[in-house]
C-alpha positions in Angstrom: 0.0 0.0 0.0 1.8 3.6 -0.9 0.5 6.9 0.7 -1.7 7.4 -2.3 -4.1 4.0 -1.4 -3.6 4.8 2.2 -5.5 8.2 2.4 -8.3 6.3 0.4 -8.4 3.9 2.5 -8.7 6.7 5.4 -11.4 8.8 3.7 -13.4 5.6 3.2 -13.2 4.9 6.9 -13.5 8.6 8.4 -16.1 9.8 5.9 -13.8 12.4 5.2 -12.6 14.0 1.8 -9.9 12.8 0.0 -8.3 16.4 0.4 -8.9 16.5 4.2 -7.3 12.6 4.8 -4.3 13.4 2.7 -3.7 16.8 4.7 -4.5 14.9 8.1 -2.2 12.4 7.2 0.5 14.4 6.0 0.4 16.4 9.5 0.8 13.8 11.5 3.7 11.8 9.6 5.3 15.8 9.6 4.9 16.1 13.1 6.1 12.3 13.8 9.4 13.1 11.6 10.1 16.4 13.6 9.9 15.1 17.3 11.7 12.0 16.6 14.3 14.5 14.9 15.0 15.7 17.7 15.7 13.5 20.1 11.5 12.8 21.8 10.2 9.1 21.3 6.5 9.6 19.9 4.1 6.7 21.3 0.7 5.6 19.8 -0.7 3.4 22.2 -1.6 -0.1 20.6 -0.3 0.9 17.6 3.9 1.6 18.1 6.5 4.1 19.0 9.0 5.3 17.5 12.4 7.1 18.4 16.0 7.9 17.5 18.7 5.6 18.4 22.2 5.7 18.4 24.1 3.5 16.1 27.7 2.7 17.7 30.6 3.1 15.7 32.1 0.0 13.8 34.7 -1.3 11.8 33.4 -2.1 8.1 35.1 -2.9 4.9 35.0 -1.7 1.5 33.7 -3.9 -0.9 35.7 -2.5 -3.6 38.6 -2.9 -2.1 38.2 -4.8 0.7 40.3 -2.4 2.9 39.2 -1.9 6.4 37.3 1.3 7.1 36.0 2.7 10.6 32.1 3.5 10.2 31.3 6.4 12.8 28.4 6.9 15.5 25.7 7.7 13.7 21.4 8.0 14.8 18.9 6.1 13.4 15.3 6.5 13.7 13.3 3.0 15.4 10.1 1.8 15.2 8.6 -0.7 17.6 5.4 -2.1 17.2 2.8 -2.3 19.8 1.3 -5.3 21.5 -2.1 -4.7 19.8 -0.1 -4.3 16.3 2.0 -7.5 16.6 -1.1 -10.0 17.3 -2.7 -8.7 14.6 0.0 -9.4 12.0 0.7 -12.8 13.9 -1.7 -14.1 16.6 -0.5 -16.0 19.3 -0.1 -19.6 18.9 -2.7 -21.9 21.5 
């Protein structure tokens, strides 16, 4: 599903325009982007959180010419699913 099929899916299920689910949507993922930026987690209850984590530095190698190279610190944005959100993808076996 791309962002396109997504806010049609939303306008279906809000009753909303088009228009109005696309700017909705658009806001929030903004708003998401921005916080985790810099440095809050943003949690959605059921759903997931995400959050910036750090990446340690580590020694890599070039595949060209397989020399040894040092790979610095570097952040990395997360996501976590929620409980809710990872039973529904995969239920719990009985």
């Amino acid at each position: 599903m791309n962002k396109g099929e997504l806010v049609d899916a939303v306008a279906e299920k809000a009753s909303v325009t088009k228009k109005q689910a696309d700017a909705v949507l658009t806001a929030a993922l903004e708003t998401i982007v921005e916080a985790v930026s810099s440095g809050d987690k943003v949690t959605l209850v059921g759903f997931g959180s995400f959050e910036s984590r750090e990446r340690k530095a580590r020694e890599g190698r070039n595949p060209k010419t397989n020399e040894k190279m040092l790979i610095p610190e570097t952040k990395v944005p997360a996501f976590s699913a929620g409980k809710m959100f990872r039973e529904k993808v995969a239920p719990p076996k009985l």
